[in-house]
C-alpha positions as CSV (number, residue, x, y, z in Angstrom):
1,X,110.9,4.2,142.5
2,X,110.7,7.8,144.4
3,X,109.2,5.6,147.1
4,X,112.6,3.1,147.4
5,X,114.8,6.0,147.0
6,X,112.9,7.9,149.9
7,X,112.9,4.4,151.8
8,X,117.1,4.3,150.6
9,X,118.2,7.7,151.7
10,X,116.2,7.6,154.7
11,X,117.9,3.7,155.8
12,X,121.5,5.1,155.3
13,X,121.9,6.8,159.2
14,X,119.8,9.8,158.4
15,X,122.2,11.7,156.5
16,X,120.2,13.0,154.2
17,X,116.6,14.3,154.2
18,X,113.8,13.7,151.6
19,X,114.8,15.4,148.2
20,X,110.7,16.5,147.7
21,X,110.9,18.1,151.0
22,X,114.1,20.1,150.2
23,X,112.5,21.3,146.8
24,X,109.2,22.6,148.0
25,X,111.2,24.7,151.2
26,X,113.5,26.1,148.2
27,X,110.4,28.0,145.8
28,X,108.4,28.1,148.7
29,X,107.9,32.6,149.5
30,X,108.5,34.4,152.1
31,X,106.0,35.4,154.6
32,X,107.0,39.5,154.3
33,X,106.2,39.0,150.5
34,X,102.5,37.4,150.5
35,X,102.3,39.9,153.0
36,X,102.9,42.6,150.6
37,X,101.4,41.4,147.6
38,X,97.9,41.4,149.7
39,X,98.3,44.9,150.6
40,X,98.9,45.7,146.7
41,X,96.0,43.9,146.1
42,X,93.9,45.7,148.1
43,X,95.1,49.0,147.6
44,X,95.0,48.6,143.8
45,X,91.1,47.4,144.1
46,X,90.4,50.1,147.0
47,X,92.6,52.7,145.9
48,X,90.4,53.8,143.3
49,X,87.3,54.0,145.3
50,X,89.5,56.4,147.5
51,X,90.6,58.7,145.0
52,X,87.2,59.1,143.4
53,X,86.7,61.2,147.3
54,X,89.9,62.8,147.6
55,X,90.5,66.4,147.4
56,X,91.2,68.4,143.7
57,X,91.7,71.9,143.8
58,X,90.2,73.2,140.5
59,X,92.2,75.9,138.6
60,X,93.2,78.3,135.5
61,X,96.3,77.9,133.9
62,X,97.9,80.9,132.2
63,X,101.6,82.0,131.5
64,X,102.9,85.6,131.6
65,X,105.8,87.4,132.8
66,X,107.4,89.5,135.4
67,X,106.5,93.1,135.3
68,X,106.0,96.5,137.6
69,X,103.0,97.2,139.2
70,X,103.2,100.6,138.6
71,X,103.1,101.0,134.7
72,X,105.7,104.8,135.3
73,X,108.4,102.2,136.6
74,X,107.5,99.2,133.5
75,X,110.3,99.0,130.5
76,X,109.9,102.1,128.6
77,X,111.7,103.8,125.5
78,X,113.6,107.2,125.6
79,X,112.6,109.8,122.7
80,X,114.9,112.6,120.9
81,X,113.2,116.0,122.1
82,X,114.5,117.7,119.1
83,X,115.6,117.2,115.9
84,X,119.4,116.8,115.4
85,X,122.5,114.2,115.5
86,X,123.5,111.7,118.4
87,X,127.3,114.0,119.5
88,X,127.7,111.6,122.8
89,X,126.6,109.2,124.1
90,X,127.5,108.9,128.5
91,X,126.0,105.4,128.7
92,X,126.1,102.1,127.5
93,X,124.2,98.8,127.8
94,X,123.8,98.1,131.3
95,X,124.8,101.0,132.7
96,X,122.9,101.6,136.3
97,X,121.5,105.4,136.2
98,X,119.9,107.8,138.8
99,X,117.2,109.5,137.7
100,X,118.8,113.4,135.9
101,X,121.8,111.6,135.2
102,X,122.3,112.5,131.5
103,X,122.2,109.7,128.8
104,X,123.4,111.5,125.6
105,X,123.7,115.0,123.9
106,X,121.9,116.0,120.5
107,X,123.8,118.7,118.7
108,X,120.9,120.6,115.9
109,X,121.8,120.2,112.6
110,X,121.2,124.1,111.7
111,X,124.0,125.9,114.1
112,X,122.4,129.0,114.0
113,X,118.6,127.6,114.5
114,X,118.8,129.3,118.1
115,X,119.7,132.5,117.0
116,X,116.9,132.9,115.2
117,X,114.3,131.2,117.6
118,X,115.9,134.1,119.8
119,X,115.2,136.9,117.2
120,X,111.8,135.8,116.6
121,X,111.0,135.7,120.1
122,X,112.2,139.4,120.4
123,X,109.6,140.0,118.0
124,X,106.9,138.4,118.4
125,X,107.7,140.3,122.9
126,X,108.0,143.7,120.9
127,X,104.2,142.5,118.7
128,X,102.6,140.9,122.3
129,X,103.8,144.4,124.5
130,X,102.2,146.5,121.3
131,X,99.1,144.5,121.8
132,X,99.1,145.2,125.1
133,X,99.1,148.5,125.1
134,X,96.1,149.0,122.5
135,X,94.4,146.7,124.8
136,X,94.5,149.1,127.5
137,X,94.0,151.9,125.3
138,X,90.4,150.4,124.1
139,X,89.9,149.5,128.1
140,X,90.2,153.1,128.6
141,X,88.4,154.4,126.1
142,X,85.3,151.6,126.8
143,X,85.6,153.3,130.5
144,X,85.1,156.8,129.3
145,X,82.4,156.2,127.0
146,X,80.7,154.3,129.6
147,X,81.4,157.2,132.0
148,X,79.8,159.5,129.4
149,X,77.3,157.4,128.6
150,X,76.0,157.8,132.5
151,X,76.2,161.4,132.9
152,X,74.6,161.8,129.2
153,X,71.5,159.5,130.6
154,X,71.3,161.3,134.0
155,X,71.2,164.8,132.1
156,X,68.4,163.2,129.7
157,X,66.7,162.0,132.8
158,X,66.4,164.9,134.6
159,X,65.5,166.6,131.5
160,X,63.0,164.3,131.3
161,X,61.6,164.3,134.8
162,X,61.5,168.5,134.7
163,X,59.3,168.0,131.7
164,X,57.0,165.6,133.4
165,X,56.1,168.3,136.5
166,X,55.8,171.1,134.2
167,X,53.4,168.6,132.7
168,X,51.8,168.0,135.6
169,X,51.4,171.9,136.8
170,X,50.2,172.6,133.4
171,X,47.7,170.0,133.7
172,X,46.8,171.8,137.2
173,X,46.7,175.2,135.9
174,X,44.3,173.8,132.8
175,X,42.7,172.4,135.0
176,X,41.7,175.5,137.4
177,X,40.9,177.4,134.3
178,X,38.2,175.4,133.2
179,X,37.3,175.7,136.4
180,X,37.5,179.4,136.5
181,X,35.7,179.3,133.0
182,X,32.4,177.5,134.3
183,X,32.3,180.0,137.0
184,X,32.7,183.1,134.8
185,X,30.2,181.9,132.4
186,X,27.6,180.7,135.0
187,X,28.0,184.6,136.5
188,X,27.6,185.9,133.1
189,X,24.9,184.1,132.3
190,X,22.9,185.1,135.4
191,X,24.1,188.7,135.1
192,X,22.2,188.8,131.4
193,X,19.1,187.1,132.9
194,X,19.0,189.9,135.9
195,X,19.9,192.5,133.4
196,X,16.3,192.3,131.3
197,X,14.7,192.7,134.8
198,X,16.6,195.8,136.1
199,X,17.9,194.1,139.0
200,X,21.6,194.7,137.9
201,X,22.7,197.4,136.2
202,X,24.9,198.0,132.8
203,X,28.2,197.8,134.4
204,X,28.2,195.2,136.2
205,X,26.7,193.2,133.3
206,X,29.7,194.4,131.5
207,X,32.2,193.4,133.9
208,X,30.9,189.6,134.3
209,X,31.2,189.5,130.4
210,X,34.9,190.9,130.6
211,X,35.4,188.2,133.4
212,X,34.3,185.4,131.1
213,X,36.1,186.5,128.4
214,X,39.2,186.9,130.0
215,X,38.5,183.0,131.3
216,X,38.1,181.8,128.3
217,X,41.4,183.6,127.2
218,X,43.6,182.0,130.6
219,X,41.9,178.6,129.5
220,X,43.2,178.6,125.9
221,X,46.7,179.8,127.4
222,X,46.9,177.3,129.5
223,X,46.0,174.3,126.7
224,X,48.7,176.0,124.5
225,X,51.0,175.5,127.7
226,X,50.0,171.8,128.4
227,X,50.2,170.7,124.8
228,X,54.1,172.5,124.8
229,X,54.9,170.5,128.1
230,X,53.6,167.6,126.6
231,X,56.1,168.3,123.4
232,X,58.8,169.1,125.6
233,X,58.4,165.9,127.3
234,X,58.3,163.6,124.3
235,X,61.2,165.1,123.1
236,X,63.1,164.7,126.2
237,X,62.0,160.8,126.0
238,X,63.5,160.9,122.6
239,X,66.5,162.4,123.7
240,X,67.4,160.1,126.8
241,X,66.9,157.1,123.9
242,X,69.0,158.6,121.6
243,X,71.9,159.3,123.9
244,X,71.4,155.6,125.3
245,X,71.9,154.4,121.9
246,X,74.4,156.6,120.2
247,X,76.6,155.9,123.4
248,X,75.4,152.5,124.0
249,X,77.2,152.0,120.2
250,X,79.9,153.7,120.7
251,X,80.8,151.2,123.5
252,X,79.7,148.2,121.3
253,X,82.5,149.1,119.2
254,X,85.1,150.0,121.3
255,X,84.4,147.0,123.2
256,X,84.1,144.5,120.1
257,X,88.0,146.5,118.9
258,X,89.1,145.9,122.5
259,X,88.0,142.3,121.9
260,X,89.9,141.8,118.8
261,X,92.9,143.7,120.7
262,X,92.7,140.8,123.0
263,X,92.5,138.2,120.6
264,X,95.6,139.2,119.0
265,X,97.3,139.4,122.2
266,X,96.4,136.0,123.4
267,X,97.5,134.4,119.5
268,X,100.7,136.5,119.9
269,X,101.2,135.0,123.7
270,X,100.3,131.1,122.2
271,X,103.3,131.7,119.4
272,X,105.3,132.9,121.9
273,X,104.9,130.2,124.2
274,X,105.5,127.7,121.0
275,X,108.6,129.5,120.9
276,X,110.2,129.2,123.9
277,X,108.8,125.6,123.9
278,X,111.2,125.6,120.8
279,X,114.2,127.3,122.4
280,X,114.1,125.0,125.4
281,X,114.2,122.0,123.6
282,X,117.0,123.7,121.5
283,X,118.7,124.4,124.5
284,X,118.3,121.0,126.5
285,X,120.4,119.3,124.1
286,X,121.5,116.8,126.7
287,X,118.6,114.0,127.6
288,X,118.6,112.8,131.1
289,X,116.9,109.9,132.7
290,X,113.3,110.6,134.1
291,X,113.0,108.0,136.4
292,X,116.5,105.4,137.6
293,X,116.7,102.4,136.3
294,X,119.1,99.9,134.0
295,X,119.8,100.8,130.5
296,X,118.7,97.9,128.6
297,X,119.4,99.0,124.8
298,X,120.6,101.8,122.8
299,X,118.7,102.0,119.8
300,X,120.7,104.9,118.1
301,X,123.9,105.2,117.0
302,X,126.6,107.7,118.1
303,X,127.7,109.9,115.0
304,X,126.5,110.3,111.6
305,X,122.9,109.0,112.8
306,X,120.2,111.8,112.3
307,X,116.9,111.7,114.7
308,X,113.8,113.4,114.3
309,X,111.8,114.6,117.7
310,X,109.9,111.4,118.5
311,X,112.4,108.8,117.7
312,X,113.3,106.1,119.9
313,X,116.8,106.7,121.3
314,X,117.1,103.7,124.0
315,X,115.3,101.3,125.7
316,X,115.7,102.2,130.3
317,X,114.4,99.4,132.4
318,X,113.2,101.7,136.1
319,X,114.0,100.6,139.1
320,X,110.3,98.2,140.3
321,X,109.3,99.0,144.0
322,X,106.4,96.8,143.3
323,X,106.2,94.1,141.0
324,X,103.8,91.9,139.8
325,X,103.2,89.2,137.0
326,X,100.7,89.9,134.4
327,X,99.6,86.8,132.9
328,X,96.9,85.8,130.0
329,X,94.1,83.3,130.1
330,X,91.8,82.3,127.7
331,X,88.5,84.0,127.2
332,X,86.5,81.2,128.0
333,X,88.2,81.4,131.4
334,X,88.2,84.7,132.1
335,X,84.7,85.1,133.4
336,X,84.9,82.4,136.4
337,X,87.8,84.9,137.7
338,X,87.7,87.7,140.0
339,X,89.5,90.5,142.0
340,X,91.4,88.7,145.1
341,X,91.3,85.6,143.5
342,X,94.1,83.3,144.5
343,X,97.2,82.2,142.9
344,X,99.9,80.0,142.4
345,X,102.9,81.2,140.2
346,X,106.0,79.3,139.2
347,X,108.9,81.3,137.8
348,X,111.5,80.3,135.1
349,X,114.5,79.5,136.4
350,X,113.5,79.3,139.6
351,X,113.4,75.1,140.5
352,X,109.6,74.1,141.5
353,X,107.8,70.9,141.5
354,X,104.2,72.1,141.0
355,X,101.5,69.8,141.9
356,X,97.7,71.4,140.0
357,X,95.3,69.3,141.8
358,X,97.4,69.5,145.2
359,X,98.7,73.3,145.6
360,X,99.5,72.5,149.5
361,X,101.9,70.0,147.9
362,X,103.7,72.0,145.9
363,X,107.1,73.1,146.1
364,X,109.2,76.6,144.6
365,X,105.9,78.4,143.8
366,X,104.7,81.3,145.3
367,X,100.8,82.8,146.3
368,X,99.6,85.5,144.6
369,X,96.5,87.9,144.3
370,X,94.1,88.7,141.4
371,X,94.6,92.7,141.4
372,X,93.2,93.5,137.6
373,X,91.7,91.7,135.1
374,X,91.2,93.5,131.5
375,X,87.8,94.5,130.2
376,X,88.9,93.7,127.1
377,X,91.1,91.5,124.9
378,X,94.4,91.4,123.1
379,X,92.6,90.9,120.1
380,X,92.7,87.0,119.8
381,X,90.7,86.2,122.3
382,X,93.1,86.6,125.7
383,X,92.8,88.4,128.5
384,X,95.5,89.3,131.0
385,X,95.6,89.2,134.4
386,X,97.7,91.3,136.9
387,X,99.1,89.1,139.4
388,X,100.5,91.0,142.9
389,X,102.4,88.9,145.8
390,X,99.7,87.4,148.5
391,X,101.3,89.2,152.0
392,X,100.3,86.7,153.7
393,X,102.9,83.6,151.4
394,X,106.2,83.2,151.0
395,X,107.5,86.5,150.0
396,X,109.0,86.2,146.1
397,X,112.4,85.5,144.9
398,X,114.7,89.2,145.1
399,X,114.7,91.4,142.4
400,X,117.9,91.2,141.4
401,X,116.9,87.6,140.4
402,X,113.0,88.1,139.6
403,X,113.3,90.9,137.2
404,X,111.0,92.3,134.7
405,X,110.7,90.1,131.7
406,X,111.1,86.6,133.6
407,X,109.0,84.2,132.2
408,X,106.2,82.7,134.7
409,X,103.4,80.3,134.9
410,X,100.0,81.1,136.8
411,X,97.5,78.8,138.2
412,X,94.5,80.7,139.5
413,X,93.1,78.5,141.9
414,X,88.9,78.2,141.8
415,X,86.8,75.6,144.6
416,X,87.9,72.9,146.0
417,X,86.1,69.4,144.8
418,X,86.6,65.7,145.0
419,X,88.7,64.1,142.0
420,X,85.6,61.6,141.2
421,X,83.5,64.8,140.6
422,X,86.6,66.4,138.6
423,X,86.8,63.4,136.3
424,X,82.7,63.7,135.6
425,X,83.0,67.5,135.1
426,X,85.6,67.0,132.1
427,X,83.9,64.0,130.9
428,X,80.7,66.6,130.6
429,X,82.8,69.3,129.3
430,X,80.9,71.6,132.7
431,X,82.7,74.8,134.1
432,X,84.3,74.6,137.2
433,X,82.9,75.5,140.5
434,X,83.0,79.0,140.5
435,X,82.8,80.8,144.5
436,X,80.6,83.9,144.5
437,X,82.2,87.5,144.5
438,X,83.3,89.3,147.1
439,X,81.9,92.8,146.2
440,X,84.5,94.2,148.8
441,X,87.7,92.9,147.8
442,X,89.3,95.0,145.4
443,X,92.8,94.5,146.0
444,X,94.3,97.0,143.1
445,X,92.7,100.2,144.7
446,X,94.3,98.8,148.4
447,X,97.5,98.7,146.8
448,X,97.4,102.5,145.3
449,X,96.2,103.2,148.1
């Protein structure tokens, strides 16, 4: 039948064409489209093969936040230098302040606490200028003992070395009368052997015996001589040590009393000092700003509010000239990560599109430099990382919209691999590819520098 009404249509002056024909040209698709469907095909069998080669930058994520470099200019909290109650306050939260622009006055609880901080310090000048003076009263009086002391020990010495050449003549004049002895009794001697033979005569035997007596006679004077030298001189030796020691003692104690004198002196000075410590916090009632900066909370309250020295009075935010973002990785981490290390930061509420594997695709984050990692943790197991900007990137968003306490995310950024040897390393559970050190980049001591 489809044969007769093909044959039908087709007798009637061609007016109409075969209805098959129409039907097929109708569902039939567009070259463009197989087209494009092979070109999916292939790129969804290829593409794989493709990736497993491509580029992966391996990194370290951490989070952090925005903070100074220099810890002097990081949030810090305002102390009460005396004891006393909050009078007036001259700023508020928010306020913008140069650094010795006051913040608040403290008015003492006991009104006449500097009057007597001032009386005791009178006294305690009156007690330190008394020391003083007996200090240099046992100076001079160590002086003039150890004057005495010399002169006493250059008398005793020259005592001493008088003694020791009377000595020695004494020895020189017992000396020539045993000499004078041996001679005398050797003439003797022969004049009594001559004497028997008549050869010498009465007298003259007589006047060798009054010669040998009178020898024997300058010998034993001149022993009792020598042995009183010698005494002399021992007693001279004994003399020069007693005067050495009886002064010496003397100038033991004065010196240990001038000691003592000292000793006072210096506890009366450190009281003194504690004192007018005392009165100068007394007297700077009014605490100014050590550094400019933002006022970011008052802690106290204005009034009836009584601090003690040490309490928190407000919170100042300083003024940053160098910032940086200190962020916390895990421990595991921490050891593949080094000084100069790069990386990639992304701030909050700053718009980014961060790409992990593709950095150079990324868009809103900014470079940054390893400067410090901690040698220790924060007690569970993290470890921060000071982050400072790269010089050589995108310079970071302005303070006044990147300020301390902005939350930020950190990618430190490790060796470059392909995604197919990425995909094996986690399957594995291996570390990532870690570069060797570069024992010359230290990029915190440049920066102090």
């Amino acid at each position: 039948m489809s044969a007769q009404s093909h044959t039908a249509f087709s007798g009637e002056g061609g007016l109409f064409v075969n209805a098959d024909s129409k039907a097929l040209a109708m569902v039939r698709s567009s070259r463009w489209v197989v087209r494009i469907a092979i070109v999916l095909a292939f790129a969804f069998v290829l593409g794989p093969f493709f990736l497993i080669f491509a580029p992966w930058q391996q990194n370290i994520r951490g989070t952090g936040r925005v903070v100074a470099y220099a810890p002097l200019e990081r949030q810090q909290q305002i102390e009460a230098p005396i004891n006393g109650r909050i009078v007036r306050w001259w700023v508020r939260e928010g306020s913008r302040v140069e650094s010795g622009d006051p913040l608040l006055e403290i008015s003492d609880i006991d009104p006449n606490l500097l009057t007597r901080l001032e009386q005791e310090k009178s006294a305690l000048q009156g007690k330190f200028e008394a020391y003083g003076q007996k200090v240099q009263s046992y100076e001079a009086q160590v002086a003039n003992l150890e004057a005495t002391l010399d002169l006493a020990v250059a008398a005793a010495t020259f005592r001493l070395e008088t003694n020791k050449q009377k000595v020695r003549g004494e020895r020189e004049s017992l000396s020539a009368a045993e000499a004078a002895v041996v001679a005398a009794e050797a003439q003797f001697e022969r004049k009594k052997n001559l004497i028997t033979d008549g050869i010498v005569s009465k007298r003259q035997f007589d006047v060798a015996k009054r010669d040998y007596e009178q020898s024997q006679a300058a010998l034993n004077r001149a022993q009792a001589s020598l042995d009183s030298a010698i005494a002399d001189l021992r007693a001279s030796e004994q003399d020069l040590a007693k005067v050495t020691t009886e002064q010496g003692a003397k100038i033991d104690s004065a010196r240990a009393s001038l000691g003592d004198a000292r000793g006072q002196a210096q506890d009366t000075r450190a009281s003194l000092a504690k004192i007018e410590v005392q009165l100068s916090r007394q007297r700077s009632q009014q605490v100014s700003a050590p550094r400019s900066g933002t006022v970011f909370r008052l802690i106290a309250n204005e009034g009836g509010e009584i601090v003690k020295a040490g309490d928190p009075l407000l919170t100042l935010v300083p003024d940053a000239l160098d910032r940086a973002v200190e962020i916390w990785v895990d421990g595991n981490d921490a050891p593949l990560i080094g000084n100069g290390a790069p990386v990639r930061l992304q701030f909050e509420g700053w718009p980014a599109v961060q790409f992990v594997g593709w950095p150079s695709v990324a868009v809103g984050t900014f470079g940054g430099k390893v400067a410090l990692i901690d040698s220790t943790d924060d007690g569970n197991g993290k470890f921060r990382l000071l982050v400072v900007p790269d010089e050589s990137e995108q310079e970071w968003p302005d303070v006044h919209y990147l300020r301390q306490g902005v939350r930020a995310k950190g990618w430190v950024l490790l060796n470059q691999v392909s995604i197919g040897y990425e995909i094996w390393r986690q399957l594995n559970g291996f570390p990532p590819v870690v570069a060797p050190p570069d024992p010359k980049s230290d990029i915190a001591r440049k920066r102090l520098k």
